[in-house]
N, C-alpha and C positions, 0 to 999 in steps of 0.2 A: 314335457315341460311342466304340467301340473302337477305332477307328480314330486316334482323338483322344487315345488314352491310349499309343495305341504305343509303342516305344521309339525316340526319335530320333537317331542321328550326334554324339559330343560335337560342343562348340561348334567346337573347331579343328579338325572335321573334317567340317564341310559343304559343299557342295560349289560355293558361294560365300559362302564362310568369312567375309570382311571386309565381308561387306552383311548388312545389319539389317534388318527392317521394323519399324517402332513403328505404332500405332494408335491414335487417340481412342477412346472405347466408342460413348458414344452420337450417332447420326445415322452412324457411321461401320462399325461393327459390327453395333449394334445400332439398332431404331428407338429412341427418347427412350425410356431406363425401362423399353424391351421387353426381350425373350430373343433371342440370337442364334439363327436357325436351325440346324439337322443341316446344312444346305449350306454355310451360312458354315463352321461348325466344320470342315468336313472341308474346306474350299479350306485354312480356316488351318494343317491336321493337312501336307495335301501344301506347303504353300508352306513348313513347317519343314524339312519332310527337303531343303531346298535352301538357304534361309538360315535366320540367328535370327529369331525374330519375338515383340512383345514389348507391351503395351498401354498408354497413357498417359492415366490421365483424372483428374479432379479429387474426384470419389466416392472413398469409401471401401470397403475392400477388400469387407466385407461385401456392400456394392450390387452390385461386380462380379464378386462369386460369383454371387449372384445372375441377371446378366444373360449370364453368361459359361460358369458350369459348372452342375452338376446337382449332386443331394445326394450321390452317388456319387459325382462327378470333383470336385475341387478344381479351381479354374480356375488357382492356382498350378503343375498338372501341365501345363496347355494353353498356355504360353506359356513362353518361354525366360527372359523377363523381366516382371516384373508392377510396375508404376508405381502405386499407388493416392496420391491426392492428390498429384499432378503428379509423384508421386517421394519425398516425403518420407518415405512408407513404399515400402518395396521390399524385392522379390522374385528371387531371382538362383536358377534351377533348383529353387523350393520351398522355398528358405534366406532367410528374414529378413536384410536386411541394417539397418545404424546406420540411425535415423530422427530426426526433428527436432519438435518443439512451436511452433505457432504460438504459442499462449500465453506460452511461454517466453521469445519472442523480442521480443513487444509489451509485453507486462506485465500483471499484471488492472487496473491504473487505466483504463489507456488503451483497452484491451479493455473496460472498464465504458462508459465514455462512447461508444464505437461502437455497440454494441448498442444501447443506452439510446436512441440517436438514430435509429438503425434501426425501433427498434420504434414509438418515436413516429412518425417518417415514415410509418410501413406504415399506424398506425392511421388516418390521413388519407387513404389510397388509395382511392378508386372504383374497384373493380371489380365484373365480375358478380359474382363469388363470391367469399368467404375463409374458407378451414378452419383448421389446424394446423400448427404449426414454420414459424415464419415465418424463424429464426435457426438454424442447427444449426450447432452446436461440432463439428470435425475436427480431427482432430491438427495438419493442416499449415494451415488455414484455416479461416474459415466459410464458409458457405453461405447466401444471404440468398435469398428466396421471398415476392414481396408478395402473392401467394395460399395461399402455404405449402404445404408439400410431402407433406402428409397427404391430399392432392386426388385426386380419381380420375383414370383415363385420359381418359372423356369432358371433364373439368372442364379439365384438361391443355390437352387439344388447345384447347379452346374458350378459354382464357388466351393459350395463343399465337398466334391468331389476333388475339386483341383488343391483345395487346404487339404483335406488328404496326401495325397501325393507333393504337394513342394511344401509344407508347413510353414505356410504364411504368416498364420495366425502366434505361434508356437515362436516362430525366432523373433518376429514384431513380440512378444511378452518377452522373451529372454534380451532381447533391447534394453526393455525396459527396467527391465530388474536391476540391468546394469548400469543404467544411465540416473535412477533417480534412487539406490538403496537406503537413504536416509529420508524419507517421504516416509514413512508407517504404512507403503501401500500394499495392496494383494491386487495380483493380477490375473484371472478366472476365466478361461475362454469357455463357452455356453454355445449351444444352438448349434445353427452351421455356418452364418459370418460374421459374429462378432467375440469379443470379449469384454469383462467386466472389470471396474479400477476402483477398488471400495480401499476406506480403511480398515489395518489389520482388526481382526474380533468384528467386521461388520460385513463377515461372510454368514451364509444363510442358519448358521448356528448362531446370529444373533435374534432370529424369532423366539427362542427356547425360551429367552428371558420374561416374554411376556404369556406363558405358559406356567411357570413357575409360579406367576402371581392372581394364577388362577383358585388356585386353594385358597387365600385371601379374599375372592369376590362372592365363589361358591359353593368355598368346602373341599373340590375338587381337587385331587393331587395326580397329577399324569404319572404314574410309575410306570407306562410302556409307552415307547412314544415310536411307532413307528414308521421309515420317510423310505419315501419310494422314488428313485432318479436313475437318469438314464447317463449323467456324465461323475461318476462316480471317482472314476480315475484319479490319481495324482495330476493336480493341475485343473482338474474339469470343476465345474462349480458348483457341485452335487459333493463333493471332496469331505469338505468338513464336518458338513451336518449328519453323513454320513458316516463317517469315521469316530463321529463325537461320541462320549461313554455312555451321554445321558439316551442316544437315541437305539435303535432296531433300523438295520440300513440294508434296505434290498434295492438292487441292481437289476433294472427293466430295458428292456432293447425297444420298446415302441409300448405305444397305448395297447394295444392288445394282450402282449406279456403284461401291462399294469394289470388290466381284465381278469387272466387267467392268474394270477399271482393272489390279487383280492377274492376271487371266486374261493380256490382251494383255500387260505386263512381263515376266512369270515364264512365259511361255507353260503355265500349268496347264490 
């Protein structure tokens, strides 16, 4: 962890200044919901003193304190840039930058009938189990859970086995698609129980923009930017940013392939 708090090279002056690394958190950093290791943390502490490096998930800041720093380090000191909910709030060296309201942008009518229809679907769901928040409000989207996100790890892992095999998850988003197509929404299943309800363009290719106006603050112009996720799929929420022209998009199976991926590129 001291090591992770170091002090790093401003941005223009890395010593490959115009490459990025972005990340997903979880399956990609982190296991689903777990803590980053001391190993991950100190591969990310050296792979900064070379380029920026900067995290992008759909969670809210709070979870990727959580997953990312201790009560001691702010996870906004461990990363040159901090994306929580795909960008819409951000972090640029520990500084707050302009954020955006989902709510704001849908309306609460419209926001009332999604839920509303969310919740009814859910209550029709078979599964093994269902606990709590099946819906959570994030500034830049919700978060939907047809087992709800108050579940333990055991209960976790044993949901996503079983979304595996009955795609819960998958026909609850093709519901949806079809039930509200005039909504601007995108609907992004992540992790292992839940998915994401943003609006269109405020999938995790909406962080890019506040990279762009990096050469403006410090000269800096990203010409390599590249993001590393573990749901890259059509449909998964790793999709766009990965698929997008401006980025470099590698496909990781868990935090260790991140490991071994960054080891061979950056030779650390």
């Amino acid at each position: 962890m001291a090591e992770a708090a170091s002090i790093y090279p401003p941005l223009e002056e890395r010593p490959i200044k115009e490459t990025i690394c972005l990340f997903d958190v979880d399956g990609t950093l982190t296991p689903a919901r777990g803590d980053a290791t001391p190993q991950m943390l100190q591969l990310l502490s050296a792979l900064r003193h070379k380029v920026a490096i900067g995290f992008v998930g759909g969670s809210d800041l709070v979870k990727q304190q959580e997953q990312l720093g201790t009560p001691q380090v702010p996870v906004t000191t461990l990363f040159d840039f901090c994306f929580s909910e795909n960008g819409l709030t951000a972090y640029r060296l520990g500084q707050q930058l302009a954020s955006q309201s989902f709510i704001g942008w849908l309306g609460e009518d419209k926001y009332k009938q999604l839920v509303n229809f969310c919740l009814r679907y859910i209550s029709e769901i078979d599964c093994p189990v269902k606990r709590g928040t099946f819906v959570e409000f994030r500034n830049g989207m919700i978060n939907v859970s047809p087992i709800g996100r108050n579940c333990s790890q055991a209960e976790r892992d044993a949901f996503g086995v079983y979304d595996e095999i009955h795609k819960i998850r998958e026909k609850f988003v093709s519901t949806l698609q079809k039930q509200f197509p005039d909504f601007g929404l995108i609907f992004a299943i992540g992790g292992q129980i839940s998915f994401d309800v943003f609006p269109a363009g405020w999938d995790k290719t909406y962080c890019l923009q506040h990279l762009k106006k990096e050469e403006e603050i410090s000269g800096v112009e990203y010409k390599t930017i590249h993001f590393f996720g573990d749901k890259t799929a059509e449909g998964g929420n790793d999709h766009e940013i990965f698929e997008d022209e401006r980025t470099v998009g590698h496909t990781v199976k868990n935090p260790d392939d991140t490991t071994r991926q960054l080891k061979e590129l950056f030779g650390l």
